[in-house]
C-alpha positions in Angstrom: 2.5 -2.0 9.3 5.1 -3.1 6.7 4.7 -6.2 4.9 8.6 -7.0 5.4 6.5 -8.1 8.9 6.0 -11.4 7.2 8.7 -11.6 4.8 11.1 -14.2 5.4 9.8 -15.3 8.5 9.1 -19.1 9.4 5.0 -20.6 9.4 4.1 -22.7 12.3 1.0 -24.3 12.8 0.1 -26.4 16.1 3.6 -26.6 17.0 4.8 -27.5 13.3 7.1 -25.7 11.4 5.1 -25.2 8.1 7.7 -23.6 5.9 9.0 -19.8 5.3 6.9 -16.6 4.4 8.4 -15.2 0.7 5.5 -13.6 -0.6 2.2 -11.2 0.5 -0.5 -11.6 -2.0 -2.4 -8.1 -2.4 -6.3 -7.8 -3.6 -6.3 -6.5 -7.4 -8.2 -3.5 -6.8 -7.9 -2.9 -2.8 -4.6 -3.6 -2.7 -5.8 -5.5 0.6 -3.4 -8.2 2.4 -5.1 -11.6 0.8 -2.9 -14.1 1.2 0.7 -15.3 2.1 2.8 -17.3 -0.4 5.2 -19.8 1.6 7.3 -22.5 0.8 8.8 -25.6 2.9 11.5 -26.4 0.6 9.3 -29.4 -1.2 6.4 -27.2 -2.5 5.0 -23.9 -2.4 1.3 -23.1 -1.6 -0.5 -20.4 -0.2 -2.8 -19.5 3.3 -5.4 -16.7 3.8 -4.3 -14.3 5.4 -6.9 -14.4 7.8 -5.4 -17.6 8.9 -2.6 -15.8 10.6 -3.3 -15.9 14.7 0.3 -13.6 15.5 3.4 -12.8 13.5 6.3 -11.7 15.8 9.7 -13.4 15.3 7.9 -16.1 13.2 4.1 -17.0 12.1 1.9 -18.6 13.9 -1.7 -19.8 12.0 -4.8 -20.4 13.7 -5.1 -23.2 11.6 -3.3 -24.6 8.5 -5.3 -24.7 5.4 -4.0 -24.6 1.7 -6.2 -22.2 -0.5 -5.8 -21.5 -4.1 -5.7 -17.4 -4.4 -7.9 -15.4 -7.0 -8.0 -11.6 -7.9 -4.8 -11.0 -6.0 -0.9 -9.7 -7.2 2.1 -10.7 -5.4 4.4 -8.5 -3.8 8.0 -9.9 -3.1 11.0 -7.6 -1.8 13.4 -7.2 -4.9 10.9 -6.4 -7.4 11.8 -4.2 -10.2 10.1 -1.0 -10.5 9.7 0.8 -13.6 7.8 4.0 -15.0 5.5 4.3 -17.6 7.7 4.9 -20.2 9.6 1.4 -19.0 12.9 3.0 -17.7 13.4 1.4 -14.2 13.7 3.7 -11.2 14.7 1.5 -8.7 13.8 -2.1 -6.6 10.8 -2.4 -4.0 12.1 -2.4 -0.7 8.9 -2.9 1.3 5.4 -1.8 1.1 3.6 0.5 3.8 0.0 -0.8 4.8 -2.7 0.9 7.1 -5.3 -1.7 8.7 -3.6 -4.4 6.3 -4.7 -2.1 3.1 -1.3 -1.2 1.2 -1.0 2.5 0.7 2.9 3.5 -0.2 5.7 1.1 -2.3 8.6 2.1 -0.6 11.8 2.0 -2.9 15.4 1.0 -1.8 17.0 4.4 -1.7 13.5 5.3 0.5 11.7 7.5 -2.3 7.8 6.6 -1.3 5.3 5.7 -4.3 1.3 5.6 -3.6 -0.1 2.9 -3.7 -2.8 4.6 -6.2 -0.1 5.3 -8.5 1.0 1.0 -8.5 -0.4 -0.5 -12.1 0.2 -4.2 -12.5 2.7 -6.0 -9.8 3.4 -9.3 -10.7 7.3 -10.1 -11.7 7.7 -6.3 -11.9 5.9 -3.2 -10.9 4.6 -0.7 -12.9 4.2 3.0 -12.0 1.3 4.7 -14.0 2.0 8.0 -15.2 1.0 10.8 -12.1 -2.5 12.5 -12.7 -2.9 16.0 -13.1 -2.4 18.1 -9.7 -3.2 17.5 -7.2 -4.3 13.8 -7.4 -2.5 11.2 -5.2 -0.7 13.7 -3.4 -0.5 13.2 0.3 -2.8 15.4 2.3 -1.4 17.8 4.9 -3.2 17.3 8.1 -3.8 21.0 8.1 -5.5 20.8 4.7 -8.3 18.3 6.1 -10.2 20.8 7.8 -11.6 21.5 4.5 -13.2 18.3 3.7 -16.2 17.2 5.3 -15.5 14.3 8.1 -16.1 11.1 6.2 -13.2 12.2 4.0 -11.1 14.1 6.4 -9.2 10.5 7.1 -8.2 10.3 3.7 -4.3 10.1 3.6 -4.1 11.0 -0.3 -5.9 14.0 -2.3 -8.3 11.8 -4.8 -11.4 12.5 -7.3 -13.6 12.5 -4.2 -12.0 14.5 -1.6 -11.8 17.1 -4.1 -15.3 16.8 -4.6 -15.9 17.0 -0.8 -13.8 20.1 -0.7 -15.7 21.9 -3.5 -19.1 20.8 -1.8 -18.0 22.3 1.2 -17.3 25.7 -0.9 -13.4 25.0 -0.2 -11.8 23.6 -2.9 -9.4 26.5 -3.8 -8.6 26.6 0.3 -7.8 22.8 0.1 -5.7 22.6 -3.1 -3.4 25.9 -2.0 -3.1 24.1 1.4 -1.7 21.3 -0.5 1.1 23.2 -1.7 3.6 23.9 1.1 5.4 27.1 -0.4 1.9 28.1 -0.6 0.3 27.6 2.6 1.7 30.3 4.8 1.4 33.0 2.6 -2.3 32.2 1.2 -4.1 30.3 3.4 -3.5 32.0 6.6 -5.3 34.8 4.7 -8.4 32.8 3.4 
């Protein structure tokens, strides 16, 4: 699900228009959905997002209860997003999430960042420097057969599903299967 789901989109609660959606507040460390940040044109407050009963064309809350966020970052469409070295490489166009955990920034021209690779977002987003191969890239669905199951439905190559892959005695299969020039010609002969 993208968060441009609840961007822009007016709250209700009970009936009652509550104000507009213009932020998703994201859990420091999970990068989880926390919080939405709205605003009814008077003030601005924020709602757990486990408040939220249905968003379709608008939001509709369960129940309507102002909550003061903690440990979270906010993401907002527009943001500025710049590399390590702090040249900017482009605005945040949306953010991909999988069971309301964020795990790609997606940038205006479409280029797709991982989430693991996201430092501070607050009035800008920062892009750490990429680790060594083959951290945080994306795992081939061909390459999971050489993790064990519990981290076969990783969607990115970290510390520990290299760790898996070397337990299981596979970690040179895994990390050539990773590369796509490579995998035809070596790991159809592993």
């Amino acid at each position: 699900m993208l968060l441009s789901t609840f961007l822009g989109k007016n709250v209700y609660a009970k009936g009652a228009y509550k104000g507009t959606c213009d932020g998703v507040l994201l859990a420091k460390k999970s990068r989880a959905v926390r919080y939405l940040s709205c605003n009814n044109g008077r003030a601005h407050y924020y709602i757990a997002f486990s408040s939220v009963d249905y968003a379709t064309d608008v939001i509709r809350l369960k129940n309507f209860h102002q909550v003061t966020p903690k440990g979270c970052e906010t993401f907002v469409v527009g943001l500025p997003v710049y590399d390590d070295e702090g040249r900017k490489i482009g605005a945040a166009q949306d953010m991909d999430t999988e069971n309301l955990v964020a795990v790609e920034l997606i940038l205006q021209d479409d280029r797709r960042i991982p989430v693991s690779l996201m430092g501070p977002c607050h009035d800008a987003i920062l892009i750490k420097k990429a680790p060594p191969f083959p951290l945080s890239l994306r795992i081939p669905s061909h390459a999971k057969k050489w993790l064990h199951e519990g981290e076969a439905k990783e969607k990115f190559v970290t510390r520990r599903t290299l760790s898996s892959a070397a337990k299981k005695g596979n970690l040179i299969k895994f990390t050539l299967a990773l590369l796509p020039a490579l995998d035809g010609v070596f790991c159809g002969q592993l």
